[in-house]
Structure formats: C-alpha cells, structure tokens
Residue frames as qw, qx, qy, qz and C-alpha x, y, z in Angstrom:
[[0.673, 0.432, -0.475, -0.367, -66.12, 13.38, -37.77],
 [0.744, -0.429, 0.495, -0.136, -66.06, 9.91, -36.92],
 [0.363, 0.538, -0.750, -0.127, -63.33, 7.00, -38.17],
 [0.928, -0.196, 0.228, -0.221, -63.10, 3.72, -37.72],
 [0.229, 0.614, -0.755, -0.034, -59.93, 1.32, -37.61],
 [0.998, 0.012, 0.005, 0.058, -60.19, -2.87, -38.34],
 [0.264, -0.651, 0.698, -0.136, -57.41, -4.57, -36.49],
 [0.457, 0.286, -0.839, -0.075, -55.65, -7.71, -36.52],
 [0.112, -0.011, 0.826, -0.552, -57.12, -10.42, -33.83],
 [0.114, 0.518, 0.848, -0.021, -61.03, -11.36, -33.16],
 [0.189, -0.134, -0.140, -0.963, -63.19, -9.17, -34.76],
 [0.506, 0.255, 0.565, -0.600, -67.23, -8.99, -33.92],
 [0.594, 0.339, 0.727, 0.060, -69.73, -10.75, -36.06],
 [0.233, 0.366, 0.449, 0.781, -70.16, -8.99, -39.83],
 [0.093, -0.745, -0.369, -0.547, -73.25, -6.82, -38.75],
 [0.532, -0.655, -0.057, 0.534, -71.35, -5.35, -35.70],
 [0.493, -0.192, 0.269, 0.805, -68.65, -4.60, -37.71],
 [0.168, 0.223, 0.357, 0.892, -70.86, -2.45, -39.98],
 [0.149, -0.808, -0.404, -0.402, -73.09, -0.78, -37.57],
 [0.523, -0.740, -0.139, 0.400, -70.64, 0.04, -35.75],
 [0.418, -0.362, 0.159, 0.818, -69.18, 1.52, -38.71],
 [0.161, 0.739, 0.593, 0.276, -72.17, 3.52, -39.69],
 [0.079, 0.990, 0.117, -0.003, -71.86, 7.14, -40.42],
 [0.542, -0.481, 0.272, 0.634, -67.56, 6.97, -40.41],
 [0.368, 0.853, -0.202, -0.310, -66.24, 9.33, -43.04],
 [0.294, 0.661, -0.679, 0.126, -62.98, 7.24, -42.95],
 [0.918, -0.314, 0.240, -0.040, -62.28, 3.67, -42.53],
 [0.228, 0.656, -0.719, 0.009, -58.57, 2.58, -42.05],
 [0.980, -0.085, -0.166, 0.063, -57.28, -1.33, -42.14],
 [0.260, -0.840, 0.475, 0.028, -54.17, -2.03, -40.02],
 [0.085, -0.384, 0.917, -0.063, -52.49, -4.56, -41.41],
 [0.109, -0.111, -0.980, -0.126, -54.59, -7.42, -41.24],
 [0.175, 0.345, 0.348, -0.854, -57.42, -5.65, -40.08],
 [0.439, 0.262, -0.354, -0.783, -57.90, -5.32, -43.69],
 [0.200, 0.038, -0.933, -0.298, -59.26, -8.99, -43.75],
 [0.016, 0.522, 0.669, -0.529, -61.80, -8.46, -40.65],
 [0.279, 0.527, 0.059, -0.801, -63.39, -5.31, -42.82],
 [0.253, 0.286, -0.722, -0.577, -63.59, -7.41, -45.82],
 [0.124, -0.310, -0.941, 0.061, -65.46, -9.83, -44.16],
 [0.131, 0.566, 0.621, -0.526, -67.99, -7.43, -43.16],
 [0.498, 0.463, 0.654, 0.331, -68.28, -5.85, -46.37],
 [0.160, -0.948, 0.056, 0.268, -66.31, -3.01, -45.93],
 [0.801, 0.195, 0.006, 0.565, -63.68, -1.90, -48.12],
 [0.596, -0.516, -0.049, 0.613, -61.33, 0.85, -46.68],
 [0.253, 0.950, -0.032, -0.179, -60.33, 4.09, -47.50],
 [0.101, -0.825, 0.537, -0.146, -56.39, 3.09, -46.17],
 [0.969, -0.064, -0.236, 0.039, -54.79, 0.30, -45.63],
 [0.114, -0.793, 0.490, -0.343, -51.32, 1.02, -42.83],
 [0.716, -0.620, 0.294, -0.130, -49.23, -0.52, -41.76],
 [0.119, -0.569, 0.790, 0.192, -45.79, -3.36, -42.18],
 [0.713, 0.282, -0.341, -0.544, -47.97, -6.11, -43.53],
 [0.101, 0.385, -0.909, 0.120, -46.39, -8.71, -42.00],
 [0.535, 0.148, 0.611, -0.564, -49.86, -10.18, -40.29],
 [0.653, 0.571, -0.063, -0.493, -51.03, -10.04, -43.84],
 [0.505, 0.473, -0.709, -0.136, -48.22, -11.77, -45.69],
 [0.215, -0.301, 0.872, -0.321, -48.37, -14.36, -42.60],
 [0.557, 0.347, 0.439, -0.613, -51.85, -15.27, -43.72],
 [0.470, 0.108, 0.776, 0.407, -51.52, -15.38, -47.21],
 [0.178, 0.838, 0.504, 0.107, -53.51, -12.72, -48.06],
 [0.283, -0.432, 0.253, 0.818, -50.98, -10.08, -49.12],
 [0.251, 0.369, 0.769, 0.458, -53.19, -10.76, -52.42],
 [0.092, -0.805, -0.551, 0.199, -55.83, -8.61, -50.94],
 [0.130, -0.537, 0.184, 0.813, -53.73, -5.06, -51.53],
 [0.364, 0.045, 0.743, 0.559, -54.35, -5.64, -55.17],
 [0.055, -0.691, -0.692, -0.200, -57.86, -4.89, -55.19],
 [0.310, -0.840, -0.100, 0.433, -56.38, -1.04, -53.80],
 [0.529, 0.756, -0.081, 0.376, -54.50, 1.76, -55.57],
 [0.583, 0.109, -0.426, 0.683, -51.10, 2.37, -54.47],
 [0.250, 0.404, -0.331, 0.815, -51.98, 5.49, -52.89],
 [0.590, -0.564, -0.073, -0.573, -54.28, 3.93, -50.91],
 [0.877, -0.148, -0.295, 0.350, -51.31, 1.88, -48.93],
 [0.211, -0.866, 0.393, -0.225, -49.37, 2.98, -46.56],
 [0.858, -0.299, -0.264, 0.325, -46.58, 0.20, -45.77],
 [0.260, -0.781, 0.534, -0.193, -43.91, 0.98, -43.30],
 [0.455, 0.409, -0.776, 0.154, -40.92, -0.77, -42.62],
 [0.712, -0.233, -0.618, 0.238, -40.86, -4.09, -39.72],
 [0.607, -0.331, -0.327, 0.645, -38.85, -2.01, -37.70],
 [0.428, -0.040, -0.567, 0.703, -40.50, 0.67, -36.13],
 [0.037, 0.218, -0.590, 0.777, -41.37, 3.04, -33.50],
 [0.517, 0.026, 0.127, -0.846, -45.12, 3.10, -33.79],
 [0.316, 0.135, 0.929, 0.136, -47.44, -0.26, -34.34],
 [0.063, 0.322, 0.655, 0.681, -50.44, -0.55, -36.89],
 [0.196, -0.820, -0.538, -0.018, -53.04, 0.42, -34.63],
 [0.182, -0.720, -0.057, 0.667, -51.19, 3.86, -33.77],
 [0.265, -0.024, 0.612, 0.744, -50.49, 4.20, -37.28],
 [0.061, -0.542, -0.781, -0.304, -54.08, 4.13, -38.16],
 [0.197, -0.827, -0.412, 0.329, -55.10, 6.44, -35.37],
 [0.058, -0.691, 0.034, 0.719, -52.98, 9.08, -36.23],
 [0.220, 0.089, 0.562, 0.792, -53.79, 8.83, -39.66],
 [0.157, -0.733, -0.651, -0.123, -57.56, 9.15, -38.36],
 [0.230, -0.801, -0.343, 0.432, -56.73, 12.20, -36.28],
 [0.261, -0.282, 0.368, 0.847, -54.59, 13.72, -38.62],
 [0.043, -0.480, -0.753, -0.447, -57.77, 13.46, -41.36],
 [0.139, -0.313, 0.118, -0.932, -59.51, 15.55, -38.61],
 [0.667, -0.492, -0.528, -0.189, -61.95, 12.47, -36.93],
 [0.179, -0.381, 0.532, -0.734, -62.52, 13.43, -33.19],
 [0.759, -0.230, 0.469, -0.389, -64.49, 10.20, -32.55],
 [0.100, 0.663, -0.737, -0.086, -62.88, 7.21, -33.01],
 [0.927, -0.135, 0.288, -0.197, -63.95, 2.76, -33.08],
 [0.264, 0.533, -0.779, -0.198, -61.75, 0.46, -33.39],
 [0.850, -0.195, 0.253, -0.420, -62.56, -2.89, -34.23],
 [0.950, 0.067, -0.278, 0.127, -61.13, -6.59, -33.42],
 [0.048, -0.676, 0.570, -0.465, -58.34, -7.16, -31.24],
 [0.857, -0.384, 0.233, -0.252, -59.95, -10.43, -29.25],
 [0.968, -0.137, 0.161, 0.136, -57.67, -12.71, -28.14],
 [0.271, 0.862, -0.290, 0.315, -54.09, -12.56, -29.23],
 [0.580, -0.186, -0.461, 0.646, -50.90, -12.21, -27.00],
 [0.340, -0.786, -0.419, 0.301, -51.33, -10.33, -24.05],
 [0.408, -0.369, -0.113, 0.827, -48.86, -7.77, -24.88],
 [0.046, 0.346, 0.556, 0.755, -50.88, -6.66, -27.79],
 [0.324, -0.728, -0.533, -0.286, -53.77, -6.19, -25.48],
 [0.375, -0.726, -0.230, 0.529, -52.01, -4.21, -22.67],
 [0.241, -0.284, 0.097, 0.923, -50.66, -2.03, -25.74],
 [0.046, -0.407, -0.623, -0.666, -54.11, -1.25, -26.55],
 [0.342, -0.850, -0.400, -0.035, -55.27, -0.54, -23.49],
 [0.483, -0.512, -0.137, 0.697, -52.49, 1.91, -23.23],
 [0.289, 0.403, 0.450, 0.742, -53.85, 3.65, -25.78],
 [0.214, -0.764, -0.289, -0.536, -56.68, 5.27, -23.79],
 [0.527, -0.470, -0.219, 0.674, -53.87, 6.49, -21.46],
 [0.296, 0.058, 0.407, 0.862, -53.78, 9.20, -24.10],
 [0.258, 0.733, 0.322, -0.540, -55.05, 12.39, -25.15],
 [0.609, 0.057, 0.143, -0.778, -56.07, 12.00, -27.43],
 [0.183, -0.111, 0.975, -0.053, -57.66, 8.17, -27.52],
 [0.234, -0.271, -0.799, -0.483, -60.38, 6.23, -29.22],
 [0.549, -0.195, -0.044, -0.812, -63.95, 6.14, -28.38],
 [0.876, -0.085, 0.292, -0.374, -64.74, 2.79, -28.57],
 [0.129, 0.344, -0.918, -0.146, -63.12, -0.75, -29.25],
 [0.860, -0.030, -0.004, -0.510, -65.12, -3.71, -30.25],
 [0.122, -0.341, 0.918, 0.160, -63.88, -7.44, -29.95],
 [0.402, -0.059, -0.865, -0.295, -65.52, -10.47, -30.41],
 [0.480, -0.328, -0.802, 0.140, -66.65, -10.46, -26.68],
 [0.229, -0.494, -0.368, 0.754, -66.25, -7.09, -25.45],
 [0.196, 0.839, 0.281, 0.423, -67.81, -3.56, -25.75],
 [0.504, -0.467, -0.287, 0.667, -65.32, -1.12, -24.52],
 [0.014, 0.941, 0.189, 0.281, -66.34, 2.43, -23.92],
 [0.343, 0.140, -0.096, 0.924, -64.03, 5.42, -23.24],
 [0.293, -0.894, -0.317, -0.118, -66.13, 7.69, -20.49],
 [0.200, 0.040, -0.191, 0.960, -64.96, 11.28, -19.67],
 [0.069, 0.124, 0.430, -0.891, -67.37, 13.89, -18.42],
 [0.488, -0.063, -0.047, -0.869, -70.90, 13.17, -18.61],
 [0.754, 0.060, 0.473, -0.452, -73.53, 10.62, -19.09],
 [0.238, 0.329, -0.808, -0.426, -73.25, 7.20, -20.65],
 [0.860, 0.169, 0.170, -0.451, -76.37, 4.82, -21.15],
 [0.508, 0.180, -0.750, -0.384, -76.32, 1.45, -22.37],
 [0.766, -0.170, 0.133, -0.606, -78.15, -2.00, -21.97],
 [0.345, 0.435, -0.824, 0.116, -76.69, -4.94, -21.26],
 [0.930, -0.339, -0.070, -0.121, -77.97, -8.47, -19.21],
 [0.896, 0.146, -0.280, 0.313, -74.24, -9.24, -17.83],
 [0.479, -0.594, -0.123, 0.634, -70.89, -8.37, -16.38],
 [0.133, 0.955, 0.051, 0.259, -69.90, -4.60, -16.46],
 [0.551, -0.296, -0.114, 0.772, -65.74, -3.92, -15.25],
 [0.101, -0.987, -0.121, -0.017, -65.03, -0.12, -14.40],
 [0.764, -0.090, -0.089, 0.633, -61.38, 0.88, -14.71],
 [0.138, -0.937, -0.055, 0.317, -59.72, 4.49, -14.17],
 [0.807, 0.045, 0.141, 0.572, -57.65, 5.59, -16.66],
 [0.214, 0.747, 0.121, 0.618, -55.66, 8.74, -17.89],
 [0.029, 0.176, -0.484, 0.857, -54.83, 11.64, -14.85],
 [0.312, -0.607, -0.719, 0.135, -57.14, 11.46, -11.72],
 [0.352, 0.003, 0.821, -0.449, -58.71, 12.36, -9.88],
 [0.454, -0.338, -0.723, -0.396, -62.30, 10.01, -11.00],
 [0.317, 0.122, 0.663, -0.668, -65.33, 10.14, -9.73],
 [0.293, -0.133, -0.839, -0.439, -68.10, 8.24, -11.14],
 [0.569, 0.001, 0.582, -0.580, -71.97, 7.36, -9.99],
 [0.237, 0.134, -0.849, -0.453, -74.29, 4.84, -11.41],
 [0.709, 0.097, 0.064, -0.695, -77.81, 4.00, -11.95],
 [0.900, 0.200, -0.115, -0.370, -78.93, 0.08, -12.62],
 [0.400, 0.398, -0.792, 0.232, -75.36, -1.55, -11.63],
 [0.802, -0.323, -0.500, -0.048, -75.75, -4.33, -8.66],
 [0.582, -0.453, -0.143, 0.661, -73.03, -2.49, -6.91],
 [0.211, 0.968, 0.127, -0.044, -73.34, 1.44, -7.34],
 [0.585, 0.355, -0.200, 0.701, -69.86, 3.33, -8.25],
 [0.105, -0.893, -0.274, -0.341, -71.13, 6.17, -6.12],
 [0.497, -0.830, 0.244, -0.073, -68.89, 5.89, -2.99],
 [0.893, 0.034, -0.037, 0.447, -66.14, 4.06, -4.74],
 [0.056, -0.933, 0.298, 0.196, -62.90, 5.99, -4.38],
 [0.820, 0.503, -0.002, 0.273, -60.95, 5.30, -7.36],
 [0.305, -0.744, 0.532, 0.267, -56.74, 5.55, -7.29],
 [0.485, 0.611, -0.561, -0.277, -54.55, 4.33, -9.98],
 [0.112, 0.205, -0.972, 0.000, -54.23, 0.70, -10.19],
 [0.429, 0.246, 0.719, -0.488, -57.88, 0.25, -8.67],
 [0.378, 0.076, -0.532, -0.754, -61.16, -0.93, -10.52],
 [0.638, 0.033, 0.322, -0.698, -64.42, -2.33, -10.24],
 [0.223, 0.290, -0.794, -0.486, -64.21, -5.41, -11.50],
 [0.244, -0.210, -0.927, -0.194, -67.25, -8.04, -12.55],
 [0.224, 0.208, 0.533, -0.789, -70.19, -6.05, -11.63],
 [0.173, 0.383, 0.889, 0.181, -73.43, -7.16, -12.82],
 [0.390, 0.203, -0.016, -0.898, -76.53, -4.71, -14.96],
 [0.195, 0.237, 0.830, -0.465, -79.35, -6.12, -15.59],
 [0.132, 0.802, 0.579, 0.062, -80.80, -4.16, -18.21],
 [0.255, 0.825, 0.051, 0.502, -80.41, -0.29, -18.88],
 [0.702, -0.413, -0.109, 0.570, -77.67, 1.20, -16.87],
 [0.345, 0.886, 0.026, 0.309, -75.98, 4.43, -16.55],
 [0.709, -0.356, -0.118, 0.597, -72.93, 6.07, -15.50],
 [0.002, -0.990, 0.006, -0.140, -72.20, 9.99, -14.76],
 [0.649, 0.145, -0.135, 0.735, -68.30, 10.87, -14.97],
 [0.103, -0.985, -0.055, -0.128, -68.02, 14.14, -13.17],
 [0.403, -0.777, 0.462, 0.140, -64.21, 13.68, -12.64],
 [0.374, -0.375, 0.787, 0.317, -61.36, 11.68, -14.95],
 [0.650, 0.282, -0.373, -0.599, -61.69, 9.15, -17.22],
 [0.533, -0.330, 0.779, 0.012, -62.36, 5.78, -16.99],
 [0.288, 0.192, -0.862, -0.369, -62.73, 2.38, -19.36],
 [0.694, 0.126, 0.433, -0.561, -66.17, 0.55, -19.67],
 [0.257, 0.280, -0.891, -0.250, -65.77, -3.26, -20.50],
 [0.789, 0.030, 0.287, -0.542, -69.21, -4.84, -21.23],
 [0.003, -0.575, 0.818, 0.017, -68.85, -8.48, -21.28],
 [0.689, 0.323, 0.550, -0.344, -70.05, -11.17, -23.16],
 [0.585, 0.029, 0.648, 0.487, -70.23, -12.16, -26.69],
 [0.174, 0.472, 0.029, -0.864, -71.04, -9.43, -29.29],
 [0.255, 0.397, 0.863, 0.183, -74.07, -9.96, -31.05]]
C-alpha cells in the first residue's frame, strides 16, 4: 500500500507533486508540508506534527479547513521530528512503499537527518525535491531515464554490490565501503542498475520537471 508524506522545504512543481502521488491510499502533511500539498491540489488525510513551521508562516489558518481528528500536534520538544512522525504514522497504517516529498534546500542538518532516514529498516522509497529524484535501491533492477548527473551512495549494512547499464562510468567493478560513493556520473538516456548486494541511494540531478 503506498503513502506519501509533503514536507517542509522545496517541494517539486504541482504536477510532480501529484503524480508522484498517484495511487497513495494515504497522504500525510508534516507540519508545513501541509502548504506544499495544498499547492498541488492535494488535501491530506493527516496533518503531524508541532506546527511551528506552520505558525512561522502564517498559515496555522490552514488546519481549519481539517477536523480535529485529522491533526496530530505534538509538543516543540520532542524525541522524533515531523518527517518521522509521518512515517511511522504511514507504516503503522500498513503502507510498505513510501514518497516523500519537498525537503530542497533548507539547513543542512535537516538534510543529513533525512538522509539518515534510509539508514533504516524500514525507510522510504523515494524522496522528491525541487531538483532531485532520490531512489532507495535494494535487491534487484531499477530503470529510469534521465539526460544528466546520476550520484550512487551505499547505505544501510554492507556488503553492496551494484552493476550498471547506460552510466558513463559502469558501477560494475566499483568496490563500495562505508563512507564511499560514486559521485557525478553522467546517463544519457535510459539507464539501469542491478543491486545484488546492500542498499544504496540514487540521486538524479537536475531540476524536477
């Protein structure tokens, strides 16, 4: 069952945002999120989170147009932020595939605690910004098409192994360790990559259109 969770930060143009949230059973807003799903003409199931993004904006207004029990606030302080909030409300619902869009730009710490999300088992599917497509590959084949750069990171427990079809620099003989990655390779057109070992993070790059 697939979910889908608008974040605070750059989101992708309106018709991203809602073909990439075709077929979700469940869309949650974190927090401001909820303004990035509005714009695409999406209104949540959920809304999570401390609101503070919201109320910073001015657009605390926006809840209104929701029924109480479709809020979830938590307090400022703590343990978990909105985007984990969201997920586990998505996994808890029973969704086993997972997008999350917006996030571009920002402070950095926001973005290294999103990409420490897909350290985790379980972890999203996909994440859309404004500029990136980022894919979550584990075992098998992943297609896509793309005229630009392509980064390759390892994440989660190793060992990785990886090959690849249509990249300028194959993955085939790379020998991946923690901290390593492929960065700014170049596709050309359809591309593929076979996982037959770990997991890694595919960050196509460019504006999303």
């Amino acid at each position: 069952m697939k979910g889908v969770v608008f974040i605070g930060g750059n989101a992708p143009k309106p018709p991203v945002s809602r073909k990439a949230a075709e077929g979700a059973r469940i869309i949650v807003a974190a927090d401001a999120g909820l303004i990035a799903a509005e714009t695409a003409g999406l209104q949540p199931d959920w809304i999570v989170g401390d609101m503070d993004s919201l109320d910073a904006q001015g657009a605390t207004a926006r809840l209104h147009n929701y029924r109480n029990d479709q809020i979830l606030r938590y307090p400022p302080d703590k343990d978990d932020t909105d985007a984990e909030l969201a997920l586990n409300l998505l996994w808890g619902k029973g969704c086993d595939e997972i997008v999350i869009i917006g996030g571009g730009g920002g402070r950095i710490d926001h973005i290294f605690a999103l990409r420490s999300l897909f350290e985790r088992e379980p972890c999203p599917n996909q994440w859309i910004t404004d500029k990136e497509y980022i894919f979550c590959l584990k075992e098998g084949v992943f297609s896509h098409e793309t005229h630009g750069l392509v980064s390759v990171f390892p994440t989660g427990k190793g060992p990785w192994q990886a090959k690849s079809e249509g990249l300028k620099w194959p993955l085939d003989r790379v020998v991946w360790r923690r901290g390593f990655f492929g960065i700014s390779n170049v596709a050309n057109g359809l591309f593929s990559i076979s996982v037959t070992q770990g997991k890694f993070l595919l960050v196509v790059s460019g504006e999303v259109c």
